[in-house]
N, C-alpha and C positions, 0 to 999 in steps of 0.2 A: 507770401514770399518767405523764402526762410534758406540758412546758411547751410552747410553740413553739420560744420560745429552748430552752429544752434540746434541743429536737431541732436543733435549728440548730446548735448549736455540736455534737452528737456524731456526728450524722451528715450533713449538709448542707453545708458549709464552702463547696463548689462553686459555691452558689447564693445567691442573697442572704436578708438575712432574711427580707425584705418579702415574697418568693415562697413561705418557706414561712410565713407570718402568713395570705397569701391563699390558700394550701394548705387550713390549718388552719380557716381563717371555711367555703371549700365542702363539706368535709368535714362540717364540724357543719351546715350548712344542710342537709346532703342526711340528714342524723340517723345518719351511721355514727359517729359521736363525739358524747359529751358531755359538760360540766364536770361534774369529779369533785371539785375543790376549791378554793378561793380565798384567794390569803393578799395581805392589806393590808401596802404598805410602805409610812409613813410617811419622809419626805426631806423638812427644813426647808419643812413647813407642806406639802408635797407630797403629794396623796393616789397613789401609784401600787400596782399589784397584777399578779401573777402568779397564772394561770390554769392548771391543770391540767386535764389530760382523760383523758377513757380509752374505750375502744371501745366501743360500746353494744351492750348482749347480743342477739346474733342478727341482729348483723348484722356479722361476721367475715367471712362471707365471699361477699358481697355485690358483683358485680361490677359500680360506682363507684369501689371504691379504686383502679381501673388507669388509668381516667380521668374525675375527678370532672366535671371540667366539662364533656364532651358529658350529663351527666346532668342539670348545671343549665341550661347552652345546644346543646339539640342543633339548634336550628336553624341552629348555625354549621358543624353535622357533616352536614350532608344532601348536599354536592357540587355543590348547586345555587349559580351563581352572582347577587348579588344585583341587581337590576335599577332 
C-alpha cells in the first residue's frame, strides 16, 4: 500500500506532485488500483486525509500501467489529426 505523496517523495522527486496525484486518480479509474485505507487528519478544525492504495488483484499485469491514459483517451492516440 502506499500514498501518492509517499510515492512522490520516494520515488518521483523529478516530477511534480500534481502529475503523480493525476497519475494515481487514472489509474484507479481504469480499476488497476484501489483504496486500501483512509486515515483522517484533523489540523485546527481542518478535516484533511491520506489515502492509501494498493493494486487490485488481477490486474498486475495489465497493460494500462505503461500507458494509462491512451486507455482513458485513445482518441488522442489514433494519429489522426483533429479537424
Amino acid at each position: 500500500m502506499i500514498s501518492p505523496y509517499d510515492f512522490w517523495r520516494e520515488y518521483s522527486r523529478d516530477t511534480s506532485y500534481a502529475h503523480v496525484v493525476k497519475y494515481f486518480w487514472m489509474l484507479r479509474k481504469l480499476g488497476l488500483i484501489q483504496e486500501a485505507r483512509h486515515e483522517d487528519v484533523n489540523s485546527k478544525g481542518s478535516s484533511l486525509g491520506k489515502t492509501y492504495y494498493m493494486i487490485t488483484p488481477g490486474m498486475e499485469d495489465h497493460p494500462a500501467w505503461f500507458n494509462p491514459a491512451r486507455y482513458l483517451y485513445p482518441h488522442l492516440f489514433t494519429g489522426k489529426k483533429k479537424e
